[in-house]
C-alpha positions in Angstrom: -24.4 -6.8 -1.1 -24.2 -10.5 -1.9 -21.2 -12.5 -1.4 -18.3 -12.6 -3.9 -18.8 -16.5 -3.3 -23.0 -16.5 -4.1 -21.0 -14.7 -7.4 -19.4 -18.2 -8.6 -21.6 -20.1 -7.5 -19.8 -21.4 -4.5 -21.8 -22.3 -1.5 -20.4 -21.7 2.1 -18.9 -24.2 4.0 -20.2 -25.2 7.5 -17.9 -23.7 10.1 -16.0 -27.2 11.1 -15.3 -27.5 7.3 -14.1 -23.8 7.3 -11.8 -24.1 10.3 -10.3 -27.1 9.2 -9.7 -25.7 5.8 -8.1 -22.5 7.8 -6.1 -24.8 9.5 -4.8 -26.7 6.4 -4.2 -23.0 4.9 -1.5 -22.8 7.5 0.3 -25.0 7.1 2.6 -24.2 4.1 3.9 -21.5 6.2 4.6 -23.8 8.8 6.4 -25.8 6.1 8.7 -22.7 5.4 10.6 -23.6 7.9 14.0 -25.3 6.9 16.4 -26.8 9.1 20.0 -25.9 9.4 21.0 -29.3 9.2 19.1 -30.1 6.3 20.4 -27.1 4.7 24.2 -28.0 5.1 23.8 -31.6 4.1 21.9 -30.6 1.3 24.8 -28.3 -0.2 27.4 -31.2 0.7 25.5 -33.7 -1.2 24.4 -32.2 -3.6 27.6 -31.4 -5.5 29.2 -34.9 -4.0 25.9 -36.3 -6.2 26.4 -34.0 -9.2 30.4 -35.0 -9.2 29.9 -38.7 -8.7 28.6 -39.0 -12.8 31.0 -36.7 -13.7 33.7 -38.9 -12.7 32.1 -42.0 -14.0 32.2 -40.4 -17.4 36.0 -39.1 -16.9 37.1 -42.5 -15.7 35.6 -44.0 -18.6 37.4 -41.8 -21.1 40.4 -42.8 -19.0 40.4 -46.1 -18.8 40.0 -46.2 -23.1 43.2 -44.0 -23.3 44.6 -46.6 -21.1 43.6 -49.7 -22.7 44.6 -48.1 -26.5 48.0 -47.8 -25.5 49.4 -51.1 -25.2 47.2 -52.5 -28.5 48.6 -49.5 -30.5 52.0 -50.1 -29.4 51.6 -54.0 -30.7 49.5 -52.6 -33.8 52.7 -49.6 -34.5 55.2 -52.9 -34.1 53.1 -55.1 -36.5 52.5 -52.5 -39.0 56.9 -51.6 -38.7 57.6 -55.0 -39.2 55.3 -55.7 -42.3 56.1 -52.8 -43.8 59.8 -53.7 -44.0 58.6 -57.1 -46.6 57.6 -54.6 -48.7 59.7 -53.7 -51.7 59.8 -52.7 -55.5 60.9 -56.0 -57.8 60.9 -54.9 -61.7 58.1 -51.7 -61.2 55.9 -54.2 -59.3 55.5 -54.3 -55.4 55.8 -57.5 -53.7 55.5 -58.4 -50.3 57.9 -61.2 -48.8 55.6 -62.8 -46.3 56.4 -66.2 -45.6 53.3 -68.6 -44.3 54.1 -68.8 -40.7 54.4 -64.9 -40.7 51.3 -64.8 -41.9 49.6 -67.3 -39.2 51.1 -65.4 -36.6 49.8 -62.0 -37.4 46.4 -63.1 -37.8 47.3 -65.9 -34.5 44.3 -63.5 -32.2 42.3 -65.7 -29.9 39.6 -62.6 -29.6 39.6 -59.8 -32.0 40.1 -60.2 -36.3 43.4 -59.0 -37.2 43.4 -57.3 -41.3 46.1 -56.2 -43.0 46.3 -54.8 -46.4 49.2 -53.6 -48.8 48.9 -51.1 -51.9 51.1 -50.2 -54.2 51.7 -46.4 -55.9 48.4 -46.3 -57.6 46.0 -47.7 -55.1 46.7 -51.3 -56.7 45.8 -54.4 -54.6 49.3 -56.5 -53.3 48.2 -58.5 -50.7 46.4 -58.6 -47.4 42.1 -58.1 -47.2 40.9 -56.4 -50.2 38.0 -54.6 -48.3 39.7 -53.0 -45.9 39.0 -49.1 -46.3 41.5 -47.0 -47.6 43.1 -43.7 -45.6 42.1 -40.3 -46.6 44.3 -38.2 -48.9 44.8 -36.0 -46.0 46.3 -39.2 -44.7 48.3 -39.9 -47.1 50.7 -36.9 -47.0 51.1 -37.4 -43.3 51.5 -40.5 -43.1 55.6 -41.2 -45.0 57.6 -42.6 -42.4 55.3 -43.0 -39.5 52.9 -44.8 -38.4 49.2 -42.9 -37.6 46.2 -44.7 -36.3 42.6 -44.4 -36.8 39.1 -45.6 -36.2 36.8 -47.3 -38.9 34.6 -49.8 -39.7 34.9 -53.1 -41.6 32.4 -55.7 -42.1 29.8 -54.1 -39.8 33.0 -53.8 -36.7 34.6 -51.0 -35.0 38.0 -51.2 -35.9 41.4 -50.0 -35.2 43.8 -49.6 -37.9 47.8 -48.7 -37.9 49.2 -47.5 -41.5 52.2 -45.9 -43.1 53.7 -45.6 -46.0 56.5 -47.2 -47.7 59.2 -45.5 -50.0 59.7 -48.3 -52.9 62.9 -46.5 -54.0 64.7 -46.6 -50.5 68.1 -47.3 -51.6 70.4 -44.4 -52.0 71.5 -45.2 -55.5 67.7 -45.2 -57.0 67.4 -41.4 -54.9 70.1 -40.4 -56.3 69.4 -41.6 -60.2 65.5 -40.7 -59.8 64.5 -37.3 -60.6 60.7 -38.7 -60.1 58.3 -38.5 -57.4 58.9 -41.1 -54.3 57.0 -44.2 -55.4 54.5 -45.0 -52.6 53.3 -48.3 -51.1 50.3 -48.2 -48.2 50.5 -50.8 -45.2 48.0 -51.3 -42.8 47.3 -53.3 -40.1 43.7 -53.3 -38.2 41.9 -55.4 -35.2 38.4 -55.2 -34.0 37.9 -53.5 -30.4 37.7 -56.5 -27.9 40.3 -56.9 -25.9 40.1 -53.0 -25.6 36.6 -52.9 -24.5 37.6 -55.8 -22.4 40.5 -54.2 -20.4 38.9 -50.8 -20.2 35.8 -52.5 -18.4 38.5 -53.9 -16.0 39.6 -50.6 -15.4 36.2 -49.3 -14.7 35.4 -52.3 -12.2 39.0 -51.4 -10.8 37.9 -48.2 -9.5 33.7 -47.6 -9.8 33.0 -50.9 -8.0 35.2 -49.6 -4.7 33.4 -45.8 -4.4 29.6 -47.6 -4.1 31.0 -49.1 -0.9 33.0 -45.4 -0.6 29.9 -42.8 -1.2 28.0 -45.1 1.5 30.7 -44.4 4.0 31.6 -40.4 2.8 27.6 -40.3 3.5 27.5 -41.8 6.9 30.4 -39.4 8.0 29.2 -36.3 6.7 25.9 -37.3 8.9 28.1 -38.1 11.9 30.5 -34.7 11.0 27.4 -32.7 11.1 25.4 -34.1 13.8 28.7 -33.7 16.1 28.9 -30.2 14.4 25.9 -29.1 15.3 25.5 -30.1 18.6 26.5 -27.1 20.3 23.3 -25.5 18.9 21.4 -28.2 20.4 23.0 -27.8 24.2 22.4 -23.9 23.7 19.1 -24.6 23.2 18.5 -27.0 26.3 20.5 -24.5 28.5 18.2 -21.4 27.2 15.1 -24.2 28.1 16.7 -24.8 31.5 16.3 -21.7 32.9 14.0 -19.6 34.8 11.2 -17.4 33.2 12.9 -14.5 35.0 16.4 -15.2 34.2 17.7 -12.5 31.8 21.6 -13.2 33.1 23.9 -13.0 29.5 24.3 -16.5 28.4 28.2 -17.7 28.9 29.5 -17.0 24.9 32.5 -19.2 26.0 31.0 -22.7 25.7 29.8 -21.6 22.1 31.8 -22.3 18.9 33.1 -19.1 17.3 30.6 -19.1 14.8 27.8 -19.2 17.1 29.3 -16.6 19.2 28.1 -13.1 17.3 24.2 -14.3 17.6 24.8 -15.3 21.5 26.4 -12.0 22.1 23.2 -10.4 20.3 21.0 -12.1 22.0 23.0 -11.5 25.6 22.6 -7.4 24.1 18.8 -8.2 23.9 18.8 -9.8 27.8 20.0 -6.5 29.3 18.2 -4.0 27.1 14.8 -6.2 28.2 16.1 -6.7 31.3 16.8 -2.6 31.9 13.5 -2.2 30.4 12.1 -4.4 32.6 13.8 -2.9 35.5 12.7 0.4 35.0 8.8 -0.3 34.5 8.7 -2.4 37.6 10.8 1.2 39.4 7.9 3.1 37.5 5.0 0.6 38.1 6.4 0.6 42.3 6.8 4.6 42.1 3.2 5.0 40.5 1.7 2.9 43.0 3.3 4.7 45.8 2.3 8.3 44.5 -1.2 7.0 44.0 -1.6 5.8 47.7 -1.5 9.7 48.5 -4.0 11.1 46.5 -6.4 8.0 47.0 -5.8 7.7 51.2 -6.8 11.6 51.4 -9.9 11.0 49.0 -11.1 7.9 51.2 -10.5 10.4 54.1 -12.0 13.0 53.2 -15.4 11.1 52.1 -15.4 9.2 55.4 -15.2 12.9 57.0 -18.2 14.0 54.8 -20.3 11.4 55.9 -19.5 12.0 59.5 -19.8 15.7 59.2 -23.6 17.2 60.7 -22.6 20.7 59.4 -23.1 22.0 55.9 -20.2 24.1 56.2 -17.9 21.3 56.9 -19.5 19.0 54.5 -18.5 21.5 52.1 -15.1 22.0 52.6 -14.8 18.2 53.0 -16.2 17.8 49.6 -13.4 20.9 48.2 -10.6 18.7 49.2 -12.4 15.6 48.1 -12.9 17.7 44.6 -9.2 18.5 45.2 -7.6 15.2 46.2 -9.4 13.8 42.6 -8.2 16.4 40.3 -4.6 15.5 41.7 -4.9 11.9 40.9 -6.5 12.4 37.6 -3.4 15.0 36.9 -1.5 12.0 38.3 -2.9 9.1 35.8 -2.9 11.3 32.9 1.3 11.9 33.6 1.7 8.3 34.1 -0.6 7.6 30.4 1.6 10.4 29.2 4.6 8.9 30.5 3.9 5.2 28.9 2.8 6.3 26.2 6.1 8.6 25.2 8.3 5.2 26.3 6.8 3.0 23.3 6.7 5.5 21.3 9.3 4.9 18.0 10.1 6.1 15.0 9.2 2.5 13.6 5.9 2.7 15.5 5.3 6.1 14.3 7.2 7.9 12.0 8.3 11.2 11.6 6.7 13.4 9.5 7.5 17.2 8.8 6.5 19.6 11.3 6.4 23.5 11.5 7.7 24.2 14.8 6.3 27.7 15.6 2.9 26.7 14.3 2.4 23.9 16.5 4.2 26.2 19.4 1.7 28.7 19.2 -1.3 26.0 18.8 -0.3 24.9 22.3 0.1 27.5 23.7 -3.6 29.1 23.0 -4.2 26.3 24.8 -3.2 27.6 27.7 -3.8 30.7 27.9 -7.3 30.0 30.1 -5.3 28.4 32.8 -2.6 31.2 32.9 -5.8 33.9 33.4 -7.1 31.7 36.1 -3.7 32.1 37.9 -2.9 35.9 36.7 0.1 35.1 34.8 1.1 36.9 31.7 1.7 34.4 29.1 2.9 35.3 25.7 4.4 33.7 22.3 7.3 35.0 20.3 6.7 33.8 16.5 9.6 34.5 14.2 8.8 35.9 10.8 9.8 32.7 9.0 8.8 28.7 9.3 10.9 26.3 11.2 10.2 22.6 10.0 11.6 19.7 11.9 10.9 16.3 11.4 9.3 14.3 14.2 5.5 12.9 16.5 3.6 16.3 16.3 1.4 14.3 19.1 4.9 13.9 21.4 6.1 17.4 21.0 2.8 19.2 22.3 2.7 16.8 25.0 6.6 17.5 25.7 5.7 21.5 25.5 2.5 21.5 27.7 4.6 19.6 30.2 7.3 22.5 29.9 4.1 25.2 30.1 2.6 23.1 33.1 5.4 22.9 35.0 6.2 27.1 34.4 2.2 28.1 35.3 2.9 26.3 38.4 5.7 27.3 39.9 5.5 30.9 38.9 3.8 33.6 41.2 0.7 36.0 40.7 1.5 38.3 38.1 4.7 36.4 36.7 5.4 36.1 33.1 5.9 33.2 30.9 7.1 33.2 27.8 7.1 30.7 24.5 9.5 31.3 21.9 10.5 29.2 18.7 14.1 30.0 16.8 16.3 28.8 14.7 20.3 29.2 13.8 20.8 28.6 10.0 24.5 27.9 10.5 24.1 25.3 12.4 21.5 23.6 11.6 19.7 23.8 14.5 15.5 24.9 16.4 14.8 25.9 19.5 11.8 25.8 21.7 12.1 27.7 24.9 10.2 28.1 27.7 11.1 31.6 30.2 9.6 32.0 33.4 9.7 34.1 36.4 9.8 31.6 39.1 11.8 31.0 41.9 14.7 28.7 39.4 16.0 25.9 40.0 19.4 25.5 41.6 22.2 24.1 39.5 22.9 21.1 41.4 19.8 20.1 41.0 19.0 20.6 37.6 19.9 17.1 36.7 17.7 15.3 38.9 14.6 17.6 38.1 14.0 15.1 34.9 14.3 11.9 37.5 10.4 10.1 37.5 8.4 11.3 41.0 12.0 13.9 42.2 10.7 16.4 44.0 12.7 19.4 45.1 12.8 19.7 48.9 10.6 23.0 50.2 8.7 23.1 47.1 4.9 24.1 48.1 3.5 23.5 44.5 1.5 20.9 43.7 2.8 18.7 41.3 4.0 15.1 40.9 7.6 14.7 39.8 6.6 13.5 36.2 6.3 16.4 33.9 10.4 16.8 33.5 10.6 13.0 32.9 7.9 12.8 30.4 10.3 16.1 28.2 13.0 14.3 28.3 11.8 10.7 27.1 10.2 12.3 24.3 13.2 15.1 23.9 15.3 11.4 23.9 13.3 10.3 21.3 13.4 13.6 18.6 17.2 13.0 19.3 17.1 16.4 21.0 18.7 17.9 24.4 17.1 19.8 26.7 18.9 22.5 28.6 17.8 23.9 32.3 19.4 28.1 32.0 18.5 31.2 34.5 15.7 33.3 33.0 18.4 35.9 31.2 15.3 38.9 31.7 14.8 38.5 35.7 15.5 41.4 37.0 15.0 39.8 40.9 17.9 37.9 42.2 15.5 35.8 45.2 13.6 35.0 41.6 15.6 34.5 39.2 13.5 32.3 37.2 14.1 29.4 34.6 15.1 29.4 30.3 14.5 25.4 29.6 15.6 25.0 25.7 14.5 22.3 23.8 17.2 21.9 20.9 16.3 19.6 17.7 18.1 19.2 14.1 16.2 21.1 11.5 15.1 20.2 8.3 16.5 22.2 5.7 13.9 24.6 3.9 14.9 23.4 0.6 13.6 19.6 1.5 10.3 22.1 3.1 9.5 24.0 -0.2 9.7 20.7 -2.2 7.9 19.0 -0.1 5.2 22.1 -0.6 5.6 22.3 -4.1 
């Protein structure tokens, strides 16, 4: 089949090309990494950078609301006092500005001051004739006070004050008038210079002090964090500092608070792999003791053979050569079993569904040659129904050929053993049980029989103190208990035999028949 590369046209690169490219396709990953102190001083500046604008723009709003005040006030007090010159002389308004008043209100070294006054029907009195004329909305809100508002006049941006002035103010004309109030518009306007000037003041005032600020703010927040974060840093050269074999819990107490939940984790990791560590140099130690045994009588036993002259001593050399091997190979394959069944877990290998009874009775055939060989009567009660669980069909033979080992060899010449698989519905519950006709086990010493290489004193079968251990790491792991009882049936008190019961949770046959269906 040709290459999908030969497909496009692409040809293949030489192999330094091709490692280096491997290399560079690494290293994004390797750029994944972020830094906690990167991370925090990206979140503090971040919204320190996004605010900084904000407030330029609010100050500047500011500082026009400031510098409008003080020219309105002087705008509201020139309009007020013009507006009093006005009156009504024979039906015709007339405004009694003298000269000098006139020089003063325009007297403005910066801006253009206008002023304007209209009589009743929009008629020009006296002021600038082009100054722009208020709404009618205006108008009608205007009687009596003074409003202000923004326009334009000759091309400028201009502020104007205006009210309006009753012609017929006197009581007397109120009284004798039945008519409408006669109406009289006076306004007063300036261009925006000395506001724009005093609100760029303002700004200066307070923008031009936060660039030497945000430098500063900036600075500390590096210093804040660096001094922040420098626990993490001595953690870590204390962690470098020690040994390679130093699992001791790291002291929590010279760790800030918030640091304190991951050292605690980690010092929770320390003495699980330190445990774990602890018990596979007890088991490596322990397997290299029992296997001095088996190999020293192998190496004696040859060395005998090849100094024996007689066939018939040859031979029987060469039995206990044939027998000292089949005990170590029983020996290795407990220890494999025994490894194996430790890293064994349910995230390694999951659970599936499992009929109990089936894989029971599987096993046993299994060993039903080896219980001929000895003369034992091995049988396998089935119940009438299935019994799922959920767990390593692999773990659970092993665990029951180490229950059926262990009951072939300690029962006698025409013993029984018998295999049964139960369940209880009301609570939930299976059972695998192994029943034998041995000698038992005495109660005191039913909790050491599972202990790796224990050995009950004046026991004359062969055997090496690891089939119980291996049942109850993988009971352990199928979250089930295992139970040592007398054999119920025995009918021989110097025999009374043994019941071990293997209890697991059971699935519920609903979940079973869907699962089928």
């Amino acid at each position: 089949m040709p290459d999908a590369r030969d497909a496009v046209g692409v040809s293949s690169p030489p192999p330094t090309k091709g490692k280096r490219r491997a290399a560079i396709a690494t290293q994004p990953e390797e750029r994944i990494q972020r830094s906690l102190f990167g991370e925090i001083l990206d979140w503090m500046l971040a919204p320190l950078l996004l605010l900084w604008p904000m407030s330029i723009a609010i100050t500047y709003l500011i500082a026009q609301s400031i510098a409008n005040q003080p020219f309105d006030r002087a705008l509201e007090d020139s309009v007020t006092v013009l507006a009093q010159q006005v009156s009504e002389v024979n039906g015709k308004t007339v405004a009694r500005l003298p000269v000098s008043a006139r020089d003063l209100l325009r007297a403005d070294d910066i801006d253009n001051i206008y002023f304007q006054i209209t009589g009743p029907r929009g008629e020009f009195v006296e002021g600038d004739r082009d100054m722009p004329q208020p709404t009618t909305e205006d108008d009608k809100l205007t009687i009596g006070t003074v409003l202000f508002r923004n326009d334009i006049l000759h091309g400028n941006d201009v502020r104007i004050a205006y009210t309006q002035v009753d012609l017929r103010r006197t009581s007397e004309q109120r009284a004798t008038s039945s008519k409408e109030p006669r109406l009289a518009t006076v306004q007063v306007g300036e261009t925006l210079e000395k506001r724009a000037q005093l609100a760029n003041e303002i700004i200066k005032g307070v923008i031009l002090p936060q660039f030497v600020i945000l430098p500063v703010a900036l600075a500390l927040v590096w210093f804040a964090l660096s001094r922040g974060l420098s626990p993490l840093s001595e953690l870590q050269q204390r962690i470098r500092a020690r040994r390679p074999d130093d699992l001791s819990p790291i002291d929590s107490g010279q760790v800030p608070e918030e640091i304190s939940p991951l050292v605690r984790s980690l010092n929770d990791m320390l003495a699980r792999l330190s445990q774990t560590i602890a018990l596979q140099k007890r088991f490596i130690a322990d397997a290299a003791h029992q296997m001095k045994t088996p190999l020293a009588g192998m190496r004696m036993q040859s060395e005998l053979a090849l100094r024996q002259t007689d066939q018939a001593d040859v031979h029987r050399s060469l039995e206990q050569l044939a027998k000292s091997s089949e005990s170590a190979t029983r020996l290795v394959n407990q220890l494999l079993s025994l490894a194996r069944a430790e890293n064994q877990t349910p995230e390694t290998s999951p659970f599936q569904p499992i009929e109990l009874s089936e894989l029971a009775r599987t096993v046993v055939q299994d060993w039903v040659p080896m219980s001929f060989s000895q003369r034992i009567d091995l049988g396998f009660e089935q119940p009438g129904h299935p019994i799922m669980i959920a767990g390593n069909a692999i773990m659970l033979r092993e665990l029951l050929s180490n229950l059926l080992d262990n009951a072939l060899h300690y029962t006698p010449p025409l013993g029984s053993v018998t295999v049964r698989a139960r369940d209880d519905d009301e609570t939930g519950l299976a059972f695998l049980e192994v029943e034998d006709t041995g000698p038992g086990i005495a109660p005191g010493e039913r909790n050491h029989v599972f202990e790796r290489f224990y050995r009950i004193l004046g026991t004359h079968a062969a055997g090496s103190g690891l089939g119980l251990a291996i049942v109850r790491e993988i009971a352990q792991q199928h979250d089930a208990t295992v139970e040592i009882l007398n054999n119920p049936r025995s009918q021989d008190p110097k025999a009374p035999g043994c019941l071990f019961r293997v209890t697991l949770p059971m699935t519920p046959r609903q979940i079973y028949i869907d699962d089928i269906g």
